[in-house]
N, C-alpha and C positions, 0 to 999 in steps of 0.2 A: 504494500500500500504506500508503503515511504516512497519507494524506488517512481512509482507512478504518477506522485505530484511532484518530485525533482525531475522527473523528464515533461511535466506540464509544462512547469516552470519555464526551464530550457525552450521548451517547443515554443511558447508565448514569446520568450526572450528571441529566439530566431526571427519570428516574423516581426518582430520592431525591431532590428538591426533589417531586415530588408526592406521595410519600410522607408527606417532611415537613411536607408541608401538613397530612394528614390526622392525623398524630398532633400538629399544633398543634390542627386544630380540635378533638381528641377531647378533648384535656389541658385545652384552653380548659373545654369542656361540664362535665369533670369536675372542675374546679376550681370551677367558678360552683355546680355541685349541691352541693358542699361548704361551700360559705360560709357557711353558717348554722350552723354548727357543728363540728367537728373541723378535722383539717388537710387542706388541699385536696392535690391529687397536686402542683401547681406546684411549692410549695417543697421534697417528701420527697429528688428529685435520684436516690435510686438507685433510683427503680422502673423503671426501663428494663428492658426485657426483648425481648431479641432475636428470640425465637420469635415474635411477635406480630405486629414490625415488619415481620417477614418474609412474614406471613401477610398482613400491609395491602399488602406490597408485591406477593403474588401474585393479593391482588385485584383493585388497582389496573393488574396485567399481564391478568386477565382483563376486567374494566367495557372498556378502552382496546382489546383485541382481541376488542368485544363478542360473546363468549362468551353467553348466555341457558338454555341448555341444562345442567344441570349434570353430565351424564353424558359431552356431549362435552368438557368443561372438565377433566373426573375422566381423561379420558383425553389432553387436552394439557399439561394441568399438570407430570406428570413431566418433560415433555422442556423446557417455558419452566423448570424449577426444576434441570435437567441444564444447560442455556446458561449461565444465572445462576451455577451453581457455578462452571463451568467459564470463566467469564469473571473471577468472583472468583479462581481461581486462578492466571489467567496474570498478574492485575495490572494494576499502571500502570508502564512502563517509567522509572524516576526517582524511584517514589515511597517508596525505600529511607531517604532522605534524611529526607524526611520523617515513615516512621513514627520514625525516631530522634531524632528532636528537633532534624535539622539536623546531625548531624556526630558526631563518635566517641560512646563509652559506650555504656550498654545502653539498652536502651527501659523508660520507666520502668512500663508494662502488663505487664512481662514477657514480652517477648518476644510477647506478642496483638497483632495486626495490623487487629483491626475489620474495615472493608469490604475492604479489600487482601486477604486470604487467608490461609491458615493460614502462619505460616512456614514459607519453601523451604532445607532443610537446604542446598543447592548456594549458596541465597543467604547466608546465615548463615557457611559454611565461608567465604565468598570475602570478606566484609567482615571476621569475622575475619585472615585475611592480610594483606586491606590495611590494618588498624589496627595490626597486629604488624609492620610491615616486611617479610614474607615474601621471600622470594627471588623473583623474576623466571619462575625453571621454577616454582615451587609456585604464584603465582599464576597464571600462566598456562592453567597444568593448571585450579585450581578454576575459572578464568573458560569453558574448555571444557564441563566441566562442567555448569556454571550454564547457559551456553548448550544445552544436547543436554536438559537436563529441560526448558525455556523451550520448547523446536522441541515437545517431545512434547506437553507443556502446551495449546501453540496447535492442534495435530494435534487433541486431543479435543476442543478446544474449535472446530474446524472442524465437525468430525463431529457434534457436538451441535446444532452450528447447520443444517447440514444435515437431519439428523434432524428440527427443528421446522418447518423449510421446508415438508419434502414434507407436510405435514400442515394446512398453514395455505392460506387461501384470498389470493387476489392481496392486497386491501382489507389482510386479518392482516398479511401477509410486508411490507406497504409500514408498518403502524406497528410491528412490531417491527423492521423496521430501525428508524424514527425512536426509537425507545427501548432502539437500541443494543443489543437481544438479536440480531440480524441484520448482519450486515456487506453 
């Protein structure tokens, strides 16, 4: 079971390193077209936009599960872009620590978790207590908690994965595992 969410891990980690190939190479293109005059996208810093990277990355989940057809794509996409949530939501087990910068205080994002997931109110209650000193029964309680959204969490995000299974041919299901939509 370890062995399975450190290869998730990796597989998720692969498709945002090819991802971020692709918005190097874009940024690259579109800074070189700009040269001659105005300011290139390189330096501006806040043009990121999420919607986009997302769209490169559901590309990049169809080109790799070569997909050709765009009518069978329009109807896999839902359930690769269901996994992907649902992966984003259950997390990285540890990586509490570091959307915080490492240790007490708030997150200086506000509370935005980026690729981690929206924040889990069960998590949120339960590092509160442990930053406050909480009593032993209170934390306890929130660590049950935390735990029982975490089990339901991985539940949908079995089901999701499932769901994209039965739909994907051998060839699909062996590189979406390798890119960690697949356990």
């Amino acid at each position: 079971m370890k062995h399975g969410k450190i290869l998730g891990i990796c597989g998720i980690a692969v498709a945002l390193c090819l991802s971020a190939g692709t918005l190097l190479a874009q940024d690259n293109s579109n800074s070189n077209s700009n040269a001659s005059g105005g300011q290139g996208r390189r330096g501006g810093g806040g043009n990121f936009d999420p919607a986009q990277r997302q769209q490169r990355m559901m590309d990049d989940f169809r080109d790799q599960l070569a997909f050709t057809n765009a009518t069978d794509w329009a109807a896999v996409q839902p359930l690769v872009q269901k996994v992907f949530d649902a992966r984003r939501d259950v997390g990285f087990p540890g990586m509490g620590m570091m959307r915080r910068g490492g240790g007490g205080g708030d997150n200086a994002q506000g509370g935005r978790r980026g690729f981690f997931g929206a924040p889990s109110p069960e998590a949120d209650a339960l590092q509160k207590a442990i930053d406050s000193n909480a009593p032993a029964a209170q934390v306890k309680a929130l660590l049950e908690k935390y735990r029982a959204a975490r089990k339901d969490k991985e539940a949908k995000l079995a089901q999701a994965q499932e769901d994209l299974r039965k739909v994907l041919t051998a060839r699909q299901e062996a590189q979406a595992a390798l890119f960690g939509l697949l356990n």
